[in-house]
C-alpha positions in Angstrom: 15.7 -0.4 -58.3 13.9 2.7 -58.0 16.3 5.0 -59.5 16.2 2.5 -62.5 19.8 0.7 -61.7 19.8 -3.0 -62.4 20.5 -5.4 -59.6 21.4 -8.7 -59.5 22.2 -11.2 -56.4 24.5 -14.2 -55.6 24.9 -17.3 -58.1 26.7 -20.1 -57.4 30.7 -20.8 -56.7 32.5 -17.6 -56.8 29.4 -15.5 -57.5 27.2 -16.7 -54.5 27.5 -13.4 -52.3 27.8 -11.4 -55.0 26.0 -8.2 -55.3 26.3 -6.7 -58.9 24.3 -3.7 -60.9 23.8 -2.3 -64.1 23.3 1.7 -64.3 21.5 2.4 -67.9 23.2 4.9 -70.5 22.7 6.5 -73.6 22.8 4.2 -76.7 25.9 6.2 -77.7 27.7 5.5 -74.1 29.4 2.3 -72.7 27.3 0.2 -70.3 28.3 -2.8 -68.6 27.7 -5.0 -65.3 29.5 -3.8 -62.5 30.5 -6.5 -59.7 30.7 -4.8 -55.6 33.8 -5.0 -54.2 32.5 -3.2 -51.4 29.2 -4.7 -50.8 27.9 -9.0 -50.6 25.2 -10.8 -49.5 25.2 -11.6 -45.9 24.3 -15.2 -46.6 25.6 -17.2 -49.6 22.6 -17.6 -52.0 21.9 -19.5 -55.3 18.1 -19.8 -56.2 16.8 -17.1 -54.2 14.1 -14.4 -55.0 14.1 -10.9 -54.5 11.3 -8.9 -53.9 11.2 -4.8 -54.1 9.6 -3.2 -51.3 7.8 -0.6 -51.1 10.9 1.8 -49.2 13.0 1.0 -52.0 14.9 -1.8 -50.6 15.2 -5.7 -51.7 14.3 -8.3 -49.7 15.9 -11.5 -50.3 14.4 -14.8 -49.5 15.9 -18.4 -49.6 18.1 -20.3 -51.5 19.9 -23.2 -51.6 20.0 -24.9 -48.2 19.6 -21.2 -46.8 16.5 -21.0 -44.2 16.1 -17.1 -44.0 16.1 -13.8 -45.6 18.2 -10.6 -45.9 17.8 -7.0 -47.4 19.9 -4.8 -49.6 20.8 -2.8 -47.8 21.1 -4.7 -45.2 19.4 -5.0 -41.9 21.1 -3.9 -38.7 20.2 -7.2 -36.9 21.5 -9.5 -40.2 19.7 -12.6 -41.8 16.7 -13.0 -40.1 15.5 -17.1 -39.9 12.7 -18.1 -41.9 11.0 -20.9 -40.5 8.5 -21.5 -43.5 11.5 -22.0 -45.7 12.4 -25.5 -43.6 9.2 -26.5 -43.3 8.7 -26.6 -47.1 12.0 -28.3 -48.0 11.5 -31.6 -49.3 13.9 -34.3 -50.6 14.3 -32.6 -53.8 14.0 -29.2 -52.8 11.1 -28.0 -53.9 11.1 -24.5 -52.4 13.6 -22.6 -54.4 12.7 -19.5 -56.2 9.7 -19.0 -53.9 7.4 -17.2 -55.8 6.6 -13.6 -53.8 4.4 -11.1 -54.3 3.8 -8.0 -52.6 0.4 -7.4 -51.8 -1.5 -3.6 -51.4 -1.5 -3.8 -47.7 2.4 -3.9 -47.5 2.8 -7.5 -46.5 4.4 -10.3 -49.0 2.2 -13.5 -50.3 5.0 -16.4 -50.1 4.3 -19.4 -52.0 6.9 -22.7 -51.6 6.8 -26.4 -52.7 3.1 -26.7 -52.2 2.6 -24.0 -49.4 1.7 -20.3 -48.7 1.3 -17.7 -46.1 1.2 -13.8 -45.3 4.4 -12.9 -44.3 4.3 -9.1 -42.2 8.0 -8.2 -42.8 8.2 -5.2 -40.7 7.4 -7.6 -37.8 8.8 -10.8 -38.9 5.6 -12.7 -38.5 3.3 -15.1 -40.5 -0.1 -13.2 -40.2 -2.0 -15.8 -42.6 -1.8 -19.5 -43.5 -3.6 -21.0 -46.7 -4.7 -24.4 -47.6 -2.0 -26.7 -49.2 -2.4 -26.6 -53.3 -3.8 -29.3 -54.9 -1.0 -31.4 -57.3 2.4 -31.1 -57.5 4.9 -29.0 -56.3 5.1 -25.9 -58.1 8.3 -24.6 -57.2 12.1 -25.3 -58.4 12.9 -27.7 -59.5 9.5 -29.2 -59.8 9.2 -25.6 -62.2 5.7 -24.1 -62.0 4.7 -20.5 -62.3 3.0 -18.0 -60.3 1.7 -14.4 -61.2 -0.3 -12.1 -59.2 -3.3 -10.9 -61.2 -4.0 -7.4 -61.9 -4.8 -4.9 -59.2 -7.7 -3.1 -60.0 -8.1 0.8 -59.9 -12.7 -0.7 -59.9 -12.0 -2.4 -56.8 -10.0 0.3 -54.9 -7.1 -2.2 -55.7 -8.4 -4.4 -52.5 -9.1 -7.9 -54.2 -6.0 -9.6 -54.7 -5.6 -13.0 -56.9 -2.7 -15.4 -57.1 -2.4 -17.7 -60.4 0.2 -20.9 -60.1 0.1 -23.0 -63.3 2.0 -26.4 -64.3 4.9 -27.9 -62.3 6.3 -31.1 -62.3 5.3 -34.2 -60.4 7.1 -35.2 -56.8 10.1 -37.8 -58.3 10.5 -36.2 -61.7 13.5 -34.2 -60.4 15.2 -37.5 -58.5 14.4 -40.3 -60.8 14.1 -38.5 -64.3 14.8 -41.2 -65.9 10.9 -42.1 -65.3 9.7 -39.2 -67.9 7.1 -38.2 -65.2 3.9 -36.1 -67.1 4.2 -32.2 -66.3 1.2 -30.9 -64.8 -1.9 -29.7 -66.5 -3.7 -27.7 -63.9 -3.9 -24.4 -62.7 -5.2 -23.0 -59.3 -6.3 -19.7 -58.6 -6.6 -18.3 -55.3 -8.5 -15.2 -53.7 -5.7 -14.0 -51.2 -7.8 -11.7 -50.0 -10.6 -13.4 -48.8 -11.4 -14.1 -44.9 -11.6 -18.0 -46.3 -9.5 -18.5 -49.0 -9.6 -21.8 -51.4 -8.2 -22.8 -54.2 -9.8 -23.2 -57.4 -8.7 -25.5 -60.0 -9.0 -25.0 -63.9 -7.1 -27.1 -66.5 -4.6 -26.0 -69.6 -5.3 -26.8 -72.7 -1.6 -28.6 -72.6 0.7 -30.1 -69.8 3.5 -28.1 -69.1 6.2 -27.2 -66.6 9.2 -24.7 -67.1 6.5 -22.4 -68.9 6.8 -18.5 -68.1 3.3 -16.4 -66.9 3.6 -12.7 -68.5 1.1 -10.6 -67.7 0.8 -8.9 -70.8 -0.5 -4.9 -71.0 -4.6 -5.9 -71.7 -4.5 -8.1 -68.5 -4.2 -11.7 -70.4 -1.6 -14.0 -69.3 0.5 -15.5 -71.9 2.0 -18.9 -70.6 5.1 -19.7 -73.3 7.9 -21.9 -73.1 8.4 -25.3 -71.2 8.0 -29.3 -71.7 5.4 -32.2 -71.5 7.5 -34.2 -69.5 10.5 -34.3 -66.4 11.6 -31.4 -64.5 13.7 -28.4 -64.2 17.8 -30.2 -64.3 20.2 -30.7 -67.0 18.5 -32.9 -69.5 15.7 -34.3 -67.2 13.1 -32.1 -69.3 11.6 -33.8 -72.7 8.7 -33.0 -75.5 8.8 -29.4 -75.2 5.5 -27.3 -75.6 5.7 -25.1 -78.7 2.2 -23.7 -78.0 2.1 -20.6 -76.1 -1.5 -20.3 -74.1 -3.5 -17.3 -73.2 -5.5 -17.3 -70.3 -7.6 -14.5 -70.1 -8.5 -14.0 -66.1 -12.0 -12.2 -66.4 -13.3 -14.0 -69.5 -16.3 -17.1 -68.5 -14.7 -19.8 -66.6 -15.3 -22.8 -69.7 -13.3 -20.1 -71.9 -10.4 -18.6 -70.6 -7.7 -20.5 -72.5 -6.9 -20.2 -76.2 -4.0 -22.1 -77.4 -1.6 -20.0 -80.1 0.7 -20.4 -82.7 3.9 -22.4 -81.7 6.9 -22.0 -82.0 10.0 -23.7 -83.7 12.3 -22.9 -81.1 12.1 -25.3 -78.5 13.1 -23.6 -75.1 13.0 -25.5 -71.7 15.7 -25.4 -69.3 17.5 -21.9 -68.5 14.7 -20.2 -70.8 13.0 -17.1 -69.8 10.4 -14.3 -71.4 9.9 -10.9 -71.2 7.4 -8.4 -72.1 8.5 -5.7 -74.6 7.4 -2.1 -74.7 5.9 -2.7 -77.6 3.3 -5.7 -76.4 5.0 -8.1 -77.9 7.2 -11.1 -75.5 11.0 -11.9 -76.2 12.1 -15.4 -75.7 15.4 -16.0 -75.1 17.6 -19.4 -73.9 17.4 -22.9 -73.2 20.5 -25.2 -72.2 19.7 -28.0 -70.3 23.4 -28.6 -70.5 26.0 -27.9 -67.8 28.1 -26.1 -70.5 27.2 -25.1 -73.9 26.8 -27.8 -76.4 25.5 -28.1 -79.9 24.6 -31.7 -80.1 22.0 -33.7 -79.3 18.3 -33.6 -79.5 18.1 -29.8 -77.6 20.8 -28.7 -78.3 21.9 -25.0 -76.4 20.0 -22.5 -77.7 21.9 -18.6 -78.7 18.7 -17.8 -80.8 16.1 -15.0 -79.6 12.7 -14.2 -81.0 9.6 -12.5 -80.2 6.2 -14.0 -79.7 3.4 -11.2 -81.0 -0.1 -11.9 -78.9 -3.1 -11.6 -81.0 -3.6 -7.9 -80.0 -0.7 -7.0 -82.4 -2.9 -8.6 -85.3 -3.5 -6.6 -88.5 -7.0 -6.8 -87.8 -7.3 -4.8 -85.1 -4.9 -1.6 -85.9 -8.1 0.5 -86.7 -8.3 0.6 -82.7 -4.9 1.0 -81.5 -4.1 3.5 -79.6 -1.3 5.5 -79.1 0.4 7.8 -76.8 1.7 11.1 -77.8 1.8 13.3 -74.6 2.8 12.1 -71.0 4.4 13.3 -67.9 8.1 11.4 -67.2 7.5 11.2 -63.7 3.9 11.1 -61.6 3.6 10.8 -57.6 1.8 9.0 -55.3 -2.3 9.5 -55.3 -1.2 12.8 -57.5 -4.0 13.2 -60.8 -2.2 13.6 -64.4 -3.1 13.4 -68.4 -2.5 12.2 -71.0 -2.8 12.1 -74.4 -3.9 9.2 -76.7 -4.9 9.2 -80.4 -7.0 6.5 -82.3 -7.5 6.0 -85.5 -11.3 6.0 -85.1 -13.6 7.8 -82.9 -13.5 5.9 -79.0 -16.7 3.7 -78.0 -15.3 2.9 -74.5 -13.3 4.3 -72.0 -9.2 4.0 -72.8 -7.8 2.3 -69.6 -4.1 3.3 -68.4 -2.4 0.3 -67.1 1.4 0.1 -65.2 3.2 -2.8 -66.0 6.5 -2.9 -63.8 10.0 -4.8 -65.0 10.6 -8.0 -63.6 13.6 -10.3 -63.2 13.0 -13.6 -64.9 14.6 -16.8 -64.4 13.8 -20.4 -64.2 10.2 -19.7 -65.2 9.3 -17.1 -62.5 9.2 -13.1 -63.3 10.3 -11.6 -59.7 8.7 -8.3 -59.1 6.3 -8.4 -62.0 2.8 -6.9 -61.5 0.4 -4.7 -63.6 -1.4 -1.8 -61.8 -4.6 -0.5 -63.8 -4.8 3.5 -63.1 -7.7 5.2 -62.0 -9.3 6.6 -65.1 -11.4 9.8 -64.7 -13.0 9.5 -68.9 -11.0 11.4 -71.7 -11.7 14.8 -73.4 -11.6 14.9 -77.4 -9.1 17.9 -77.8 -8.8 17.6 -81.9 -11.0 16.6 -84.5 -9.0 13.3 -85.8 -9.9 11.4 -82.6 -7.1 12.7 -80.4 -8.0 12.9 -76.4 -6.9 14.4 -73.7 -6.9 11.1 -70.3 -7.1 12.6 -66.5 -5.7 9.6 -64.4 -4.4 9.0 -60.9 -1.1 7.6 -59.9 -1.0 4.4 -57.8 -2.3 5.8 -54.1 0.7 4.3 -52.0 4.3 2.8 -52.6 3.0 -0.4 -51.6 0.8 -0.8 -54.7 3.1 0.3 -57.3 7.1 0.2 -55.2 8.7 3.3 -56.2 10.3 2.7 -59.9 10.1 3.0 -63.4 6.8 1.5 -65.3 6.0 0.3 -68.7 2.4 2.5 -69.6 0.2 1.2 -71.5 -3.0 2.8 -73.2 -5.4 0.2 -73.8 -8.9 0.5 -75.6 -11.0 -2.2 -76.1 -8.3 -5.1 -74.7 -6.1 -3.8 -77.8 -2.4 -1.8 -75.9 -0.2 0.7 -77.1 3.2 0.6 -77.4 4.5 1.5 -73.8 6.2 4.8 -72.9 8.1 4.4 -69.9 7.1 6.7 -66.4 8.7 7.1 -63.1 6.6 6.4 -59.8 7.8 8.0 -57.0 6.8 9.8 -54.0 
């Protein structure tokens, strides 16, 4: 939330109207998850996503068997019915955890099952329809991923891309006993475009259950998942130890690199998350109803931490780092800061916002990176410290109002983050 509280929304049994928050505290202080007695969902809702707008609230949309969409806090005139959310339901369900992403013109791109639109949320109206996606369904249980690509300070942050990779095919999720093949394709689409159309590129490996991180040099890291089934207790086999990178601006024959794998394998009730110092924590995988040791995946208590090739020995002689920076900036407002190298710069450092997203079952709700206006640097001491003059996001609906992992970057190579309020 904008004042940096935690919030999490419904569940199943008990816990589906739930409404519960975390308020951060001092490592020396006692933090725990607080559960509303005051405040619940208007609808019950298990597999839903939540979307922060750009006034601070949440949206909430879907769920299990639940055709509309809410806000915390809450609407006068209640749930609101979402037709799009019926017409993508299928006979497994494919349209839980829609992937969302707010877009720079205040609307919300909605993607479910196999379909996606503009949704105006102020009027309650679709304002744009795209072509069906190629392939499988993407969504849960079917378990693709989604990420909005970064918003560019070059383009006046008015080209916006949408990347869905992997899911599982149509049946996997009913009859897993047939060990359906995962998907091996991603598509890429130009949301802004008067003509939109989906491009197709392949991954190096089949996978579905894998998490997209938009990691701080504007890569995507694709980690975690399996080969083969679907999202479901124990319908998931051959998991992928090989995370993939896809970097979104490199030539189009040579965007993937496959990495070093891992010996954790982590499929169902997995997530990732990017640290503020670059690298990405894994964490989970039961595909159990409750925990159990046995068997060939057993549940998973481990945790580790995947470190991307820009945290590689080889290039510390152009790491950057931040030693000066405001806590909080506002809207379209300039600001500096100031970054040290261990060698003279060659390019222009680039300033990028990474927000905090909630991850489960393979989509990050909320995440986005929003690279900063850059106005050059100014070498203020002789062992190659500078002095950065930046903007702050123009509007609340680029960057909602909240707390933001910064990143220096020079030469595709980040920082470790320092952490910055946005607001107005």
């Amino acid at each position: 939330m904008p004042d940096g509280t935690l919030m999490q929304t419904g569940g199943d049994f008990e816990g589906i109207r739930k409404v519960r928050t975390f308020v951060p505290c001092p490592a020396t202080g006692n933090c725990d998850w607080v559960e509303s007695t005051t405040q619940q969902l208007q609808q019950p809702r298990w597999y839903a996503t939540n979307q922060l707008l750009p006034d601070g609230r949440q949206i909430i949309i879907g769920g299990r068997a639940v055709f509309n969409i809410e806000y915390i806090p809450p609407s006068a005139n209640g749930p609101l019915y979402f037709d799009f959310l019926n017409a993508t339901n299928d006979g497994q369900n494919d349209n839980l955890y829609p992937f969302v992403h707010l877009l720079p013109d205040g609307n919300l791109y909605i993607f479910a099952n196999r379909d996606s639109i503009v949704y105006n949320y102020v009027t309650n109206t679709v304002v744009k329809t795209f072509p069906r996606i190629p392939g499988e369904p993407r969504n849960y249980p079917s378990a693709g991923s989604s990420v909005m690509l970064p918003l560019l300070a070059s383009n006046q942050f008015s080209v916006v891309e949408v990347l869905i990779c992997g899911g599982a095919q149509y049946g996997a999720f009913l009859e897993p006993w047939t060990r359906k093949p995962c998907s091996i394709t991603c598509e890429r689409i130009v949301v802004t475009d008067p003509n939109p159309i989906w491009v197709e590129e392949q991954m190096p490996i089949r996978r579905c259950m894998g998490d997209m991180i938009l990691l701080p040099n504007t890569d995507v890291l694709i980690i975690n998942g399996a080969s083969i089934g679907s999202q479901g207790w124990g319908f998931a086999d051959d998991p992928v130890l090989n995370p993939v990178r896809y970097m979104p601006y490199g030539s189009p024959d040579a965007r993937f690199t496959t990495l070093t794998p891992s010996t954790i394998p982590r499929m169902y009730h997995s997530t990732a998350n990017l640290l503020p110092d670059g690298r990405v924590m894994c964490a989970g995988s039961n595909s159990h109803q409750f925990y159990t040791f046995t068997g060939d995946y057993p549940t998973e208590l481990r945790i580790d931490a995947f470190s991307p090739p820009y945290l590689s020995a080889s290039v510390a002689p152009i790491k950057p780092t931040i030693s000066v920076y405001p806590l909080q900036v506002t809207y379209g407002t300039p600001f500096t800061v100031t970054v040290s190298t261990p060698s003279a710069l060659t390019t222009v450092i680039e300033l990028n916002l990474m927000s905090a997203p909630f991850n489960t079952h393979s989509y990050a709700q909320g995440q986005r990176l929003v690279n900063l206006n850059v106005g050059g640097s100014v070498q203020v001491a002789a062992a190659s410290v500078y002095q950065i003059t930046a903007t702050a996001p123009p509007t609340p609906q680029i960057a909602p109002p909240g707390y933001y992992m910064m990143f220096a970057v020079n030469q595709r190579v980040p920082s470790v983050a320092v952490w910055i309020r946005v607001t107005s």
